[in-house]
Backbone as XML, in Angstrom:
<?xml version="1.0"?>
<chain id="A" units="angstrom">
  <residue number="1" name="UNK">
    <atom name="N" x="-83.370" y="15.092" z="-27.359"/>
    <atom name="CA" x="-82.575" y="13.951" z="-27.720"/>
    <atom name="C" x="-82.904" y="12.764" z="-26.815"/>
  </residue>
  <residue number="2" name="UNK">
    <atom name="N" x="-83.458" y="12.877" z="-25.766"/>
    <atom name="CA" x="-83.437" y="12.080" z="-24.699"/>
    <atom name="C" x="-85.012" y="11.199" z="-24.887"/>
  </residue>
  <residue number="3" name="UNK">
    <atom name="N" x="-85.836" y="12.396" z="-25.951"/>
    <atom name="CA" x="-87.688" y="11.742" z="-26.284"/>
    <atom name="C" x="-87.141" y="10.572" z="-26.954"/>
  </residue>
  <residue number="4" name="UNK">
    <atom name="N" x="-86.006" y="10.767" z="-28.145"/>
    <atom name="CA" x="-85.745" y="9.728" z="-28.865"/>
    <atom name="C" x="-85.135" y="8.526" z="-28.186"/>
  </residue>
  <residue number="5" name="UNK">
    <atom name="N" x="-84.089" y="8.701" z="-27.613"/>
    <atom name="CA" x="-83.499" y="7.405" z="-27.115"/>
    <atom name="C" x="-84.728" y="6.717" z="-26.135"/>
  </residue>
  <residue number="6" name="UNK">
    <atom name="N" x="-85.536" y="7.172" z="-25.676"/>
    <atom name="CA" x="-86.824" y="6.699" z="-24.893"/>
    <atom name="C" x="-87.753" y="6.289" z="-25.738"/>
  </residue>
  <residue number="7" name="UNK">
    <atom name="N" x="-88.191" y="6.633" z="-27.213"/>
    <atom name="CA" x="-89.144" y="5.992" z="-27.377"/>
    <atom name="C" x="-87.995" y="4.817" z="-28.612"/>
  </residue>
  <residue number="8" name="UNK">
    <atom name="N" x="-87.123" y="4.594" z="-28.928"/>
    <atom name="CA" x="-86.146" y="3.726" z="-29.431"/>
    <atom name="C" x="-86.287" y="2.566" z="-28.749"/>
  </residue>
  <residue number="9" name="UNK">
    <atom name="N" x="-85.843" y="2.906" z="-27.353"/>
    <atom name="CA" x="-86.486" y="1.449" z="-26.483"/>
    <atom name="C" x="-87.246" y="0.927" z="-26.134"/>
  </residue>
  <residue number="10" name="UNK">
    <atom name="N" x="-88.336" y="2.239" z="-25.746"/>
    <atom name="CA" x="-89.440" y="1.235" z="-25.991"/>
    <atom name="C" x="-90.195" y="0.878" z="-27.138"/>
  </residue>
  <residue number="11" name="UNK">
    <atom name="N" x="-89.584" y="0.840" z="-28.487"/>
    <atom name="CA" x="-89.857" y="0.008" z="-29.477"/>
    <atom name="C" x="-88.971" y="-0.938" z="-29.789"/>
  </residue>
  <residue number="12" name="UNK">
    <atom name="N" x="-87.823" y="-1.275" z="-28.953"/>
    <atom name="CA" x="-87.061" y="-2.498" z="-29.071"/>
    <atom name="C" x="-87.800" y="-3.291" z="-27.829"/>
  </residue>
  <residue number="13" name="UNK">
    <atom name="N" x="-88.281" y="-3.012" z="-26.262"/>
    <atom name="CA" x="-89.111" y="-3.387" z="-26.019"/>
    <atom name="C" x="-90.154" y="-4.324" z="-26.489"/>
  </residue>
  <residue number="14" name="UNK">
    <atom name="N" x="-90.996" y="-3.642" z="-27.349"/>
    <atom name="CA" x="-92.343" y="-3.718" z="-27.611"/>
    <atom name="C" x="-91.978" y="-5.057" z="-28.688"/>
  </residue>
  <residue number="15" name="UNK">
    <atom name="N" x="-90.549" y="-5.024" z="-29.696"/>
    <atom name="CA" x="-90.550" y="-5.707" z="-30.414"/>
    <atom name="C" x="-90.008" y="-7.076" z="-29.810"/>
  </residue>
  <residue number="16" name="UNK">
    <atom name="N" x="-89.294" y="-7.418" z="-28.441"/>
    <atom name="CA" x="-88.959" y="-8.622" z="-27.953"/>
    <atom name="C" x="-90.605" y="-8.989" z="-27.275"/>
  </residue>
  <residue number="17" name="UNK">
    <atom name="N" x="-91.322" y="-7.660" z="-26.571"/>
    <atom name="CA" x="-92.451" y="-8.730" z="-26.317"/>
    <atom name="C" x="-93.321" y="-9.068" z="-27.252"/>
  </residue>
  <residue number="18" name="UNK">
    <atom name="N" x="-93.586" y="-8.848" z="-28.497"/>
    <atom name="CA" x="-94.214" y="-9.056" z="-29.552"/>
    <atom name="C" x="-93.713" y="-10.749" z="-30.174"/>
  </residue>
  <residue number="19" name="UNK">
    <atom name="N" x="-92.325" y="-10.470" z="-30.189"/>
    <atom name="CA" x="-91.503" y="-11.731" z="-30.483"/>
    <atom name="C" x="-91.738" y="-13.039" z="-29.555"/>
  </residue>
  <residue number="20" name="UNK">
    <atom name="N" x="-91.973" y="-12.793" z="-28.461"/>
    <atom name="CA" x="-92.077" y="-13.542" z="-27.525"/>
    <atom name="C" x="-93.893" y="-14.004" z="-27.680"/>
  </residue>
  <residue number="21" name="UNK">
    <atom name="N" x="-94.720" y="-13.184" z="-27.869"/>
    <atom name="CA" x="-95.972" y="-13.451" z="-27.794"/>
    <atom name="C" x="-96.250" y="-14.421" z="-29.413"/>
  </residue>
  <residue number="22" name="UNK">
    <atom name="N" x="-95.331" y="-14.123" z="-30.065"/>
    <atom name="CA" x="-95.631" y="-14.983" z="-31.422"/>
    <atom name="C" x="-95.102" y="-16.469" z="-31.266"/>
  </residue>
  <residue number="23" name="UNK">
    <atom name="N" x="-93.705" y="-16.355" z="-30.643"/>
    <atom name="CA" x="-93.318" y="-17.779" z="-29.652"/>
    <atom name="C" x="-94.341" y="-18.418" z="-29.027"/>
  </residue>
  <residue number="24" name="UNK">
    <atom name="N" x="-94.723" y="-17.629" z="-27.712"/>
    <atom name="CA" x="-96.043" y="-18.590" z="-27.280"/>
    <atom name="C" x="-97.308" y="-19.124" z="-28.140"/>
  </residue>
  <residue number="25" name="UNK">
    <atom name="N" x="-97.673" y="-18.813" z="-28.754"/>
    <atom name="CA" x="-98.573" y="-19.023" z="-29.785"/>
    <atom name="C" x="-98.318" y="-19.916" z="-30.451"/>
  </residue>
  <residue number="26" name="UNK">
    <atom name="N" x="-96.732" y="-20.086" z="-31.188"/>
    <atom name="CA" x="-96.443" y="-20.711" z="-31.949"/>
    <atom name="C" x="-95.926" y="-21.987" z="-31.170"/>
  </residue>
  <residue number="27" name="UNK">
    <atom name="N" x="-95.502" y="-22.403" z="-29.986"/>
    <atom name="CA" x="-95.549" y="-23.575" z="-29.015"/>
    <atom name="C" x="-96.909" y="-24.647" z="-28.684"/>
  </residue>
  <residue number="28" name="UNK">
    <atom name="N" x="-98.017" y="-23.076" z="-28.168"/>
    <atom name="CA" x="-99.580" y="-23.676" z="-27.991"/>
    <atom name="C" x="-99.821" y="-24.341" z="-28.851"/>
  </residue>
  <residue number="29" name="UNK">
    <atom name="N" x="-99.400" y="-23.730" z="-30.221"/>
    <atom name="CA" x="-100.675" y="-24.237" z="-31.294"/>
    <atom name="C" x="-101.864" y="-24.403" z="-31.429"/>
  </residue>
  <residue number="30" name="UNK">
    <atom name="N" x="-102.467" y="-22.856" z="-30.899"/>
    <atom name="CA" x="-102.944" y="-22.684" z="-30.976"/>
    <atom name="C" x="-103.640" y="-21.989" z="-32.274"/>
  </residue>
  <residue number="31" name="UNK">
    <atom name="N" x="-104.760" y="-22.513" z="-33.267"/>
    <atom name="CA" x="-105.547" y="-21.982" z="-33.778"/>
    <atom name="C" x="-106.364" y="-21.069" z="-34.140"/>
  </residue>
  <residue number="32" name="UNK">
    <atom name="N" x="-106.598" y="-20.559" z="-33.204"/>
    <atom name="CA" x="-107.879" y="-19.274" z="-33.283"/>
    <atom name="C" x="-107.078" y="-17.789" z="-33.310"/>
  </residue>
  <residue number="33" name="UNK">
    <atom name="N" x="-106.034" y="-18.354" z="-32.845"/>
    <atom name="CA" x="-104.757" y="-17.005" z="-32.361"/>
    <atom name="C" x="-103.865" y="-16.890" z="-34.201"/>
  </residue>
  <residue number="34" name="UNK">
    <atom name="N" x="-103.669" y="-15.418" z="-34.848"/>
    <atom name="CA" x="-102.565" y="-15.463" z="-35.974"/>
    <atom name="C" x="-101.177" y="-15.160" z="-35.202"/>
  </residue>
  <residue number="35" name="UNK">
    <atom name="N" x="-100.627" y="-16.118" z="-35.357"/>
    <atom name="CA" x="-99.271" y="-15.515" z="-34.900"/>
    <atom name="C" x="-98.684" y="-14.179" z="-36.395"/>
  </residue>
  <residue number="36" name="UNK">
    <atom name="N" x="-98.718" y="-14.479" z="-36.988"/>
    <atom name="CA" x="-98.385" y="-13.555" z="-38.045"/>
    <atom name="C" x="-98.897" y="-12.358" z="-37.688"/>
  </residue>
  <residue number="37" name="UNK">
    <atom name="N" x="-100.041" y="-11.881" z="-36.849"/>
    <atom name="CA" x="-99.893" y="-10.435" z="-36.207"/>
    <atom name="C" x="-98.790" y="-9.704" z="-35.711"/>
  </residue>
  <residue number="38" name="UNK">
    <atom name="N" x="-98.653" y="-10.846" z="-34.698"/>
    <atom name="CA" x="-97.260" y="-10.434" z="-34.024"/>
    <atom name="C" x="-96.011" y="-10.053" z="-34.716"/>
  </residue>
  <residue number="39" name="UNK">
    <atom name="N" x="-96.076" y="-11.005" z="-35.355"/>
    <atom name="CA" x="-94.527" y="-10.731" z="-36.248"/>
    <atom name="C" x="-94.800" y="-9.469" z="-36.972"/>
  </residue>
  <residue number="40" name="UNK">
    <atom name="N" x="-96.283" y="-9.347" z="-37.714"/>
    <atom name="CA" x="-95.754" y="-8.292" z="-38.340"/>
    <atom name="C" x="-95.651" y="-6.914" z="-37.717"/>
  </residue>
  <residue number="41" name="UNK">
    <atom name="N" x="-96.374" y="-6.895" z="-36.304"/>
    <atom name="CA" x="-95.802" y="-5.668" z="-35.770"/>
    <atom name="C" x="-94.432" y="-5.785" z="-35.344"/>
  </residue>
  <residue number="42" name="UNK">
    <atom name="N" x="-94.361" y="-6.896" z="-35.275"/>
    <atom name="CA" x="-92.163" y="-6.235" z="-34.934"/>
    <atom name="C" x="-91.348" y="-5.683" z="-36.004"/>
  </residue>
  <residue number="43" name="UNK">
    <atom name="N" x="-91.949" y="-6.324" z="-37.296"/>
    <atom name="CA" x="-91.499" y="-5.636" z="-38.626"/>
    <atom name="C" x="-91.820" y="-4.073" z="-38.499"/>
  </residue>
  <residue number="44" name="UNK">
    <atom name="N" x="-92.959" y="-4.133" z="-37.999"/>
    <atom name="CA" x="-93.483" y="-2.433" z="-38.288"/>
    <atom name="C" x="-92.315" y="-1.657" z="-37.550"/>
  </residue>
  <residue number="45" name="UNK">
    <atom name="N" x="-92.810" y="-2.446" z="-36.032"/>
    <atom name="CA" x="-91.741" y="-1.743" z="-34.896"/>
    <atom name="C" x="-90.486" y="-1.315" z="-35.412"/>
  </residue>
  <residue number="46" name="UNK">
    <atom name="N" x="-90.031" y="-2.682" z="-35.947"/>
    <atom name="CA" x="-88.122" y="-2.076" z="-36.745"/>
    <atom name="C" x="-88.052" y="-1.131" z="-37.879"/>
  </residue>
  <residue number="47" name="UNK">
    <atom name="N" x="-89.070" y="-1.315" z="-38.841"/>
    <atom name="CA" x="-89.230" y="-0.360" z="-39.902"/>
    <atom name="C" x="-89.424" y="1.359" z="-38.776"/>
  </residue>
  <residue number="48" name="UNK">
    <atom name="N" x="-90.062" y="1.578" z="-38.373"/>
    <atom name="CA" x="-90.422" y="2.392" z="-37.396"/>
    <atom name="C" x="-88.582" y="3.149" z="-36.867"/>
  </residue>
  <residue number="49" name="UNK">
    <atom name="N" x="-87.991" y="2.006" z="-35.850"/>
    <atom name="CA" x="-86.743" y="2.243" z="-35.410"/>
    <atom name="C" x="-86.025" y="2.582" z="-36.702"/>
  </residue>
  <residue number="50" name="UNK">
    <atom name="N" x="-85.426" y="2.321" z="-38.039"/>
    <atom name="CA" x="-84.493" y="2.692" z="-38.362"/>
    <atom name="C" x="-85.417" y="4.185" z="-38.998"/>
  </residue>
  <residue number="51" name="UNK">
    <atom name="N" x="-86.455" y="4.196" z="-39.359"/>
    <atom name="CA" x="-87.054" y="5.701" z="-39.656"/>
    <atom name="C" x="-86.788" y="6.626" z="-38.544"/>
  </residue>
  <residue number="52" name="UNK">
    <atom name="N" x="-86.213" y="6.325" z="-37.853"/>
    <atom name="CA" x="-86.374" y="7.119" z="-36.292"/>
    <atom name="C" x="-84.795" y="7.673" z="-36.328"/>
  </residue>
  <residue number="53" name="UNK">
    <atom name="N" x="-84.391" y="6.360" z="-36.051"/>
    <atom name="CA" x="-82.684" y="6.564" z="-36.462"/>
    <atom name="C" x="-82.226" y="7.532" z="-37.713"/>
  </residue>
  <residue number="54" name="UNK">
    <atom name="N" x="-82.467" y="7.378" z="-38.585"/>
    <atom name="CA" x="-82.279" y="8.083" z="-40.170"/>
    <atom name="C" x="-82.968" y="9.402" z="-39.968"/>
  </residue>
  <residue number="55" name="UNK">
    <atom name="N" x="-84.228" y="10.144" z="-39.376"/>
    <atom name="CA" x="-84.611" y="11.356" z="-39.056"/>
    <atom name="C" x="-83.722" y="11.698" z="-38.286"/>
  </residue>
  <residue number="56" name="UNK">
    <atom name="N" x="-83.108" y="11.194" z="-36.750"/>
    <atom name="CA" x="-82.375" y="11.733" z="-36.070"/>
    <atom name="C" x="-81.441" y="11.859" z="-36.673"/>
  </residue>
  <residue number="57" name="UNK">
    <atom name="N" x="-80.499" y="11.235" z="-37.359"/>
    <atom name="CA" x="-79.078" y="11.700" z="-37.950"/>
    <atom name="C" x="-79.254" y="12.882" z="-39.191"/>
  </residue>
  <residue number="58" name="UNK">
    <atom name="N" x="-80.293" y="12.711" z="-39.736"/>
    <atom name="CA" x="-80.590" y="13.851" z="-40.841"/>
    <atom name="C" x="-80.804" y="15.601" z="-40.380"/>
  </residue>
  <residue number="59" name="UNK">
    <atom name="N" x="-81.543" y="15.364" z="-39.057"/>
    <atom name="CA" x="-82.044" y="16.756" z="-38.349"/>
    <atom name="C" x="-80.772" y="16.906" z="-37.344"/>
  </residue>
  <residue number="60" name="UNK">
    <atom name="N" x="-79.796" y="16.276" z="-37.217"/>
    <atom name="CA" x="-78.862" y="16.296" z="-35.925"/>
    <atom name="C" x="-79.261" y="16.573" z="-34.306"/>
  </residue>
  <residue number="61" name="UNK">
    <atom name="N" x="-80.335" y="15.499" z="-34.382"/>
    <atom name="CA" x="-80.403" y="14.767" z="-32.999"/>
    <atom name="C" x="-79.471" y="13.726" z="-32.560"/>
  </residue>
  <residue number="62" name="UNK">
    <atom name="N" x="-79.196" y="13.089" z="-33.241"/>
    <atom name="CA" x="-78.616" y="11.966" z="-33.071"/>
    <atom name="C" x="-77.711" y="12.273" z="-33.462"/>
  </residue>
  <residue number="63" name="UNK">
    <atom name="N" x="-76.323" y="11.579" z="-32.804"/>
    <atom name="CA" x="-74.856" y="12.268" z="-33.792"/>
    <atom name="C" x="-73.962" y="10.863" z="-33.672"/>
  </residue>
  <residue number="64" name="UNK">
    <atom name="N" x="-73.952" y="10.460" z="-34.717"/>
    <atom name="CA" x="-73.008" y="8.666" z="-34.939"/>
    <atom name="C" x="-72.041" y="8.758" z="-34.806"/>
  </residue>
  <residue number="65" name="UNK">
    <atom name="N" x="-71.165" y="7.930" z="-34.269"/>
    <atom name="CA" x="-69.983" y="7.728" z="-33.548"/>
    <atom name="C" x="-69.194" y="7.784" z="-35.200"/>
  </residue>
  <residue number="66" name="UNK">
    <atom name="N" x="-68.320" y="8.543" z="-35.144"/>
    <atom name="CA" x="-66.958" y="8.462" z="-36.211"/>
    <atom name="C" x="-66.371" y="6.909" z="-36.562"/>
  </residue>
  <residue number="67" name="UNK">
    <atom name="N" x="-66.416" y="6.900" z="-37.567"/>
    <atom name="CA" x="-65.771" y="5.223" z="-38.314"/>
    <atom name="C" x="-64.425" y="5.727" z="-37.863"/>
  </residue>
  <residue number="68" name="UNK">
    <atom name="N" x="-63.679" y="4.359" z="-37.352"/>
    <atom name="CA" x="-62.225" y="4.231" z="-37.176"/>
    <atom name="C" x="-61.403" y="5.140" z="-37.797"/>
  </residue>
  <residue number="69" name="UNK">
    <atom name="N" x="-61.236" y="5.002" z="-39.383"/>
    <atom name="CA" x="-60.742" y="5.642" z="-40.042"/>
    <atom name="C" x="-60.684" y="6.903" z="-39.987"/>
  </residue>
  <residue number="70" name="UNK">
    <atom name="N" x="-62.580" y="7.780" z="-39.747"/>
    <atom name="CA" x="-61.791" y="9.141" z="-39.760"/>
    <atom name="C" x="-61.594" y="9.405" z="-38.175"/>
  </residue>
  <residue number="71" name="UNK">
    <atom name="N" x="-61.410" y="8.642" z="-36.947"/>
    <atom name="CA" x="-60.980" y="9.278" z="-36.078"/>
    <atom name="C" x="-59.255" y="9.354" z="-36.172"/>
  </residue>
  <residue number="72" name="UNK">
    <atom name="N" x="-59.005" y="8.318" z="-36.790"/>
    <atom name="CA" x="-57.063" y="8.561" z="-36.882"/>
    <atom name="C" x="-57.095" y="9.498" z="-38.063"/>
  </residue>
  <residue number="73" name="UNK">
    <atom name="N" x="-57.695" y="10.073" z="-39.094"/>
    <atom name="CA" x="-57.262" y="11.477" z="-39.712"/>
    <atom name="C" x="-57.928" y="12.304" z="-38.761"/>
  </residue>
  <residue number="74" name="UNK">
    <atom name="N" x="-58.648" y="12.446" z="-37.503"/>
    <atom name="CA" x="-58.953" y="13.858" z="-37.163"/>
    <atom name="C" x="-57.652" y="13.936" z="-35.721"/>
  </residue>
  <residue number="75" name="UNK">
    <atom name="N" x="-57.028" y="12.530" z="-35.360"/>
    <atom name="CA" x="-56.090" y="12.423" z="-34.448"/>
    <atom name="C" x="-54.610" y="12.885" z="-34.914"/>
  </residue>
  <residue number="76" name="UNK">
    <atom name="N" x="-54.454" y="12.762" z="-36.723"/>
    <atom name="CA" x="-52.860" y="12.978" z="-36.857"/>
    <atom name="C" x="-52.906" y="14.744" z="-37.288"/>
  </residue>
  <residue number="77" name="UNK">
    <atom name="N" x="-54.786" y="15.086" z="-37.613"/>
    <atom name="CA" x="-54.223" y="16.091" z="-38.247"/>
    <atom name="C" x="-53.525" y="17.579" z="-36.851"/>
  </residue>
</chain>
């Protein structure tokens, strides 16, 4: 459980410095550089994270916090 929450961040990581490297690029204006690389690996990156998320809750690695609601029916019963 602990591989996952480690590689989760470092693909939220990877996706602020990706974000950030498409920023600089996109300030330079620079030419020769696609910023659209960048971006689209942060897309990948997030597509990536919620596939990660959705395996863990399916295999029960991951276990999601109870919606409001059913913690007051598992509190009155």
């Amino acid at each position: 459980m602990l591989v996952v929450k480690i590689v989760i961040g470092a693909l939220l990581i990877f996706m602020v410095v990706s974000l950030f490297k498409a920023m600089v690029i996109m300030l330079k204006n620079k030419q020769d550089e696609n910023m659209s690389k960048y971006i689209g690996r942060r897309v990948l990156a997030s597509a990536l994270i919620i596939g990660i998320i959705l395996l863990g809750v399916a295999t029960g690695l991951i276990k999601p916090n109870l919606s409001p609601y059913q913690q007051q029916a598992t509190q009155t019963e």
